[in-house]
VMD Tcl script that draws the C-alpha trace (Angstrom):
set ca {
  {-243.45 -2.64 -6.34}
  {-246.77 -1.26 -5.88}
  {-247.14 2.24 -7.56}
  {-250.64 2.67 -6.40}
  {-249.35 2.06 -2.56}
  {-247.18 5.12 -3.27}
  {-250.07 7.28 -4.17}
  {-251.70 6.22 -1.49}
  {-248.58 7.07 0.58}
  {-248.52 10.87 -1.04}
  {-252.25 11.42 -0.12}
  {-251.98 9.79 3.33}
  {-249.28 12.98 4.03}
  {-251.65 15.42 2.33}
  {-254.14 14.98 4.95}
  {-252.29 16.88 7.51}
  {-252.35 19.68 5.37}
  {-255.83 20.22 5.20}
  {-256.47 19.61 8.68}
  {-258.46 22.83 10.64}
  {-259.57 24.40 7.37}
  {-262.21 25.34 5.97}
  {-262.16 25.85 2.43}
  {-260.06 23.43 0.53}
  {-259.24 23.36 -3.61}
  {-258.84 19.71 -4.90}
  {-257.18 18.98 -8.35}
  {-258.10 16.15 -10.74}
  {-256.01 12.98 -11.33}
  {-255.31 9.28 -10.15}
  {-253.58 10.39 -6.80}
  {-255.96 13.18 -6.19}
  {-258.80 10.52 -6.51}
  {-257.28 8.51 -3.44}
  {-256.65 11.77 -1.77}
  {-260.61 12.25 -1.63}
  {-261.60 8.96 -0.52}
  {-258.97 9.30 1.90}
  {-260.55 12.43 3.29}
  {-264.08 10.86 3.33}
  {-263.12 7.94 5.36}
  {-260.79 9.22 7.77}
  {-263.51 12.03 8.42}
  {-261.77 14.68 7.56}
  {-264.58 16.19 5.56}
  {-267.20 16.97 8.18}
  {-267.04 20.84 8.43}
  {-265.05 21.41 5.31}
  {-266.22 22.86 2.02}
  {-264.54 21.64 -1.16}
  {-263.69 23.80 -4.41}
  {-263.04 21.43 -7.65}
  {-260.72 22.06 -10.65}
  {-263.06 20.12 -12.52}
  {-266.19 18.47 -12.99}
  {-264.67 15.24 -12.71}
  {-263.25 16.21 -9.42}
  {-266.97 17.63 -8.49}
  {-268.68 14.50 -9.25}
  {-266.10 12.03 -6.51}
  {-266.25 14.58 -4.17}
  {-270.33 14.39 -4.09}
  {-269.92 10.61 -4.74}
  {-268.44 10.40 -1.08}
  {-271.08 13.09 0.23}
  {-269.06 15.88 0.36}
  {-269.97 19.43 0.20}
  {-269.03 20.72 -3.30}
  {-268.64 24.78 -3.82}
  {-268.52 26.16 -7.54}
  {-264.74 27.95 -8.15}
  {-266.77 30.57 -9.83}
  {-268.23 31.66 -6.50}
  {-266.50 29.86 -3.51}
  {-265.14 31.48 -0.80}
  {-260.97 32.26 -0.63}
  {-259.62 28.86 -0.68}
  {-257.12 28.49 2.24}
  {-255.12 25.07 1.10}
  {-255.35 23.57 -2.42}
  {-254.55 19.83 -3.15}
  {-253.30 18.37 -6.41}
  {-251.18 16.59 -8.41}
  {-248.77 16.73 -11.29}
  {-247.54 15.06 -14.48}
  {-243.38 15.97 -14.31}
  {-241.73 17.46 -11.13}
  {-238.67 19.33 -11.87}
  {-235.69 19.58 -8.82}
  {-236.85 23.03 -8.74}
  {-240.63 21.66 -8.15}
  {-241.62 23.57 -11.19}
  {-244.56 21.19 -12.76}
  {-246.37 19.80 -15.98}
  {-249.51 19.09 -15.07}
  {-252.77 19.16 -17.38}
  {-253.06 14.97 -18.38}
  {-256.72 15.76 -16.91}
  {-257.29 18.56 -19.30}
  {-258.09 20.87 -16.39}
  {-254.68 23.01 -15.90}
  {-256.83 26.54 -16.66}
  {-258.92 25.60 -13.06}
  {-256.45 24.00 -11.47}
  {-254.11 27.19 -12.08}
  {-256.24 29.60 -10.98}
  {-257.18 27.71 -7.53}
  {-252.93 26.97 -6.82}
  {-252.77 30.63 -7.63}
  {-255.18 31.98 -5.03}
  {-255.12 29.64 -2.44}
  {-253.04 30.50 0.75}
  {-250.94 27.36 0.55}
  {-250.39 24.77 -2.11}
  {-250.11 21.03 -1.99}
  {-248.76 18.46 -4.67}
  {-248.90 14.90 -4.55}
  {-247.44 12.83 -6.65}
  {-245.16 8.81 -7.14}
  {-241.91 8.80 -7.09}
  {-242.11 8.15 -11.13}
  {-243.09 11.93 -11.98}
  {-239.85 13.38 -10.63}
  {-238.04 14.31 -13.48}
  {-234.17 16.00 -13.80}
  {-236.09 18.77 -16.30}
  {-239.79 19.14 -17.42}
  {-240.52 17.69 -20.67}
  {-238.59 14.64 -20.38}
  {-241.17 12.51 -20.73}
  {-244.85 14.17 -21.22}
  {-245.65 16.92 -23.67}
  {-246.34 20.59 -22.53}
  {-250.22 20.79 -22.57}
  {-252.06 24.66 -23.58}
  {-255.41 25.26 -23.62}
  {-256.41 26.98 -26.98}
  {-259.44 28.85 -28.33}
  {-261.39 27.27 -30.88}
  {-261.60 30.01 -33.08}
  {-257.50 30.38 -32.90}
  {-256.47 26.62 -32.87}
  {-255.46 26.76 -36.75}
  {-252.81 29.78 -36.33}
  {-251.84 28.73 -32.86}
  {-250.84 25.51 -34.54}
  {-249.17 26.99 -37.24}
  {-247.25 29.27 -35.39}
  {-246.58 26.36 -33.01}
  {-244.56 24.70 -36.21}
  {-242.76 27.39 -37.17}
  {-241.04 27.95 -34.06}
  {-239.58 24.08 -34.69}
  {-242.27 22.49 -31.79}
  {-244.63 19.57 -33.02}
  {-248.16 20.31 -31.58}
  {-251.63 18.65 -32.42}
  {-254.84 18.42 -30.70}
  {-255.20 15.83 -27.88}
  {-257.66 12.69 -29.02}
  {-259.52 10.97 -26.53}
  {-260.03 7.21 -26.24}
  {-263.42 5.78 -27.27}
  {-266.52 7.90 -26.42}
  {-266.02 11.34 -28.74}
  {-265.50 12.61 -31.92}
  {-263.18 15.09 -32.03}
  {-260.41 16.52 -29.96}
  {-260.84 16.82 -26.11}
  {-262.22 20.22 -24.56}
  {-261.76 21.29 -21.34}
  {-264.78 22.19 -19.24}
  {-264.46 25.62 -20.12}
  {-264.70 24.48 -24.03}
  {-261.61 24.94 -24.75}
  {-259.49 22.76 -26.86}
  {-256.08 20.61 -24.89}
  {-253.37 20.95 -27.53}
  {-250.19 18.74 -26.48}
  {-247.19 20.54 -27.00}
  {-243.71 18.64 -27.35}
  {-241.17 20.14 -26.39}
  {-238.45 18.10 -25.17}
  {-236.32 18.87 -21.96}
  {-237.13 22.50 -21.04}
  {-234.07 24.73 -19.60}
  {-236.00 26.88 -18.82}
  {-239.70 26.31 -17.99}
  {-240.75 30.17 -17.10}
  {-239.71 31.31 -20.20}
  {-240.98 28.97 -22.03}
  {-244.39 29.47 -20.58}
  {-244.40 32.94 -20.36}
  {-243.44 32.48 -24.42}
  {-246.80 30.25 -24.73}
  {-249.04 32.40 -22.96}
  {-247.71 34.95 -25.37}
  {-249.51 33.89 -28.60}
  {-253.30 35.42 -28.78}
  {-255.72 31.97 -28.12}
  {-254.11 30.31 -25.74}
  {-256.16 30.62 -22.57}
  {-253.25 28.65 -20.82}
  {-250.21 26.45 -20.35}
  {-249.89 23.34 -17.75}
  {-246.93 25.27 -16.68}
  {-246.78 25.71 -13.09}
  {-243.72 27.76 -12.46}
  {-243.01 28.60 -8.57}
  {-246.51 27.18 -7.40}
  {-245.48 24.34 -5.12}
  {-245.15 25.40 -0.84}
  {-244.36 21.31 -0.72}
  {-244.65 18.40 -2.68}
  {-244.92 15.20 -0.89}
  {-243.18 11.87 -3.13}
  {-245.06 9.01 -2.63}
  {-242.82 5.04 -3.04}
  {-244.41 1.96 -1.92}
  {-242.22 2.22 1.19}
  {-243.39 5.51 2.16}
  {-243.38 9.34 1.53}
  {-241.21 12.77 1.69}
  {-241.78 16.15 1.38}
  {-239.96 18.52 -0.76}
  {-239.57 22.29 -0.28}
  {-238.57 25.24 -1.83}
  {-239.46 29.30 -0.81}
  {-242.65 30.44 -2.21}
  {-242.55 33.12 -5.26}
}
mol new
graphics top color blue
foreach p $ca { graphics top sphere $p radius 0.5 }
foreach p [lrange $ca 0 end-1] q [lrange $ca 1 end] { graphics top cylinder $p $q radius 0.2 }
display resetview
């Protein structure tokens, strides 16, 4: 079966979304990526503005010649686009493989409606099943962060990047990605609101009560999945 069909699937039904807006927030990741060259060939893009979770994002949105506004400074963004790591039945989310859940947060947060697209292979029974919890630490705090980390019985170390840098990976906003495993999480607010808790850490890839709809992509075709907004 062809997994990259069914991400083409998700951001085929993503397109609908952002049809007669203006302003639209785009995430960072493999399915986002087809979502944007999706939008610049089926012309979607000619009157829109785009806001990017990361620079990443920024530079294949521009590749395609499309108008790129700073998050810092943008306009309210009226539908954001992204996609995620884990899907719980409850669409709560992991999401941060990109090392950009700190943007990407902020833009699901304040956007009038939110949009997730993901494969069928990131729907998971609870988060944590199968990719670590990422958090987005301080420098100047990673050492007690860590520490503190251990003694509450989770194993958490700095993310390492392939070839190409020394050192561990930092998001745009300098901050450093620490992977956080947790195992299956009963209960993902808590846990995050727990996170967010300890002084130097800017964020968790968390996304509790975010999703308006999630389309599924399979190499057959897509759904959408639902739930009231918080």
């Amino acid at each position: 079966m062809s997994w990259e069909q069914a991400k083409v699937n998700a951001a085929k039904a993503a397109l609908s979304e952002v049809e007669g807006y203006r302003v639209v927030g785009v995430g960072t990741g493999s399915t986002v990526e087809k979502f944007i060259e999706l939008l610049a060939r089926e012309g979607f893009s000619k009157n829109q503005l785009y806001v990017p979770s990361s620079i990443d994002t920024a530079l294949k949105l521009s590749r395609w010649g499309l108008l790129v506004l700073d998050p810092g400074s943008a306009p309210e963004v009226e539908v954001y686009v992204d996609g995620a790591d884990e899907v719980d039945p409850e669409l709560n989310m992991i999401k941060g493989g990109g090392a950009a859940m700190t943007t990407e947060k902020i833009l699901a947060y304040y956007a009038r409606r939110r949009v997730f697209i993901v494969d069928q292979t990131k729907l998971v029974d609870k988060l944590g099943e199968k990719h670590p919890v990422p958090i987005e630490v301080l420098p100047c705090a990673l050492a007690p962060v860590l520490r503190e980390l251990e003694k509450r019985g989770f194993k958490a170390a700095p993310r390492y990047p392939g070839k190409g840098k020394a050192g561990p990976v930092m998001s745009d906003a300098g901050g450093v990605i620490v992977d956080v495993h947790t195992g299956p999480v009963s209960d993902p607010e808590k846990l995050n609101l727990m996170l967010r808790s300890l002084p130097g850490v800017v964020e968790t890839g968390l996304f509790v009560g975010y999703a308006d709809v999630v389309y599924v992509g399979s190499p057959e075709g897509c759904k959408a999945l639902t739930k009231a907004r918080r």
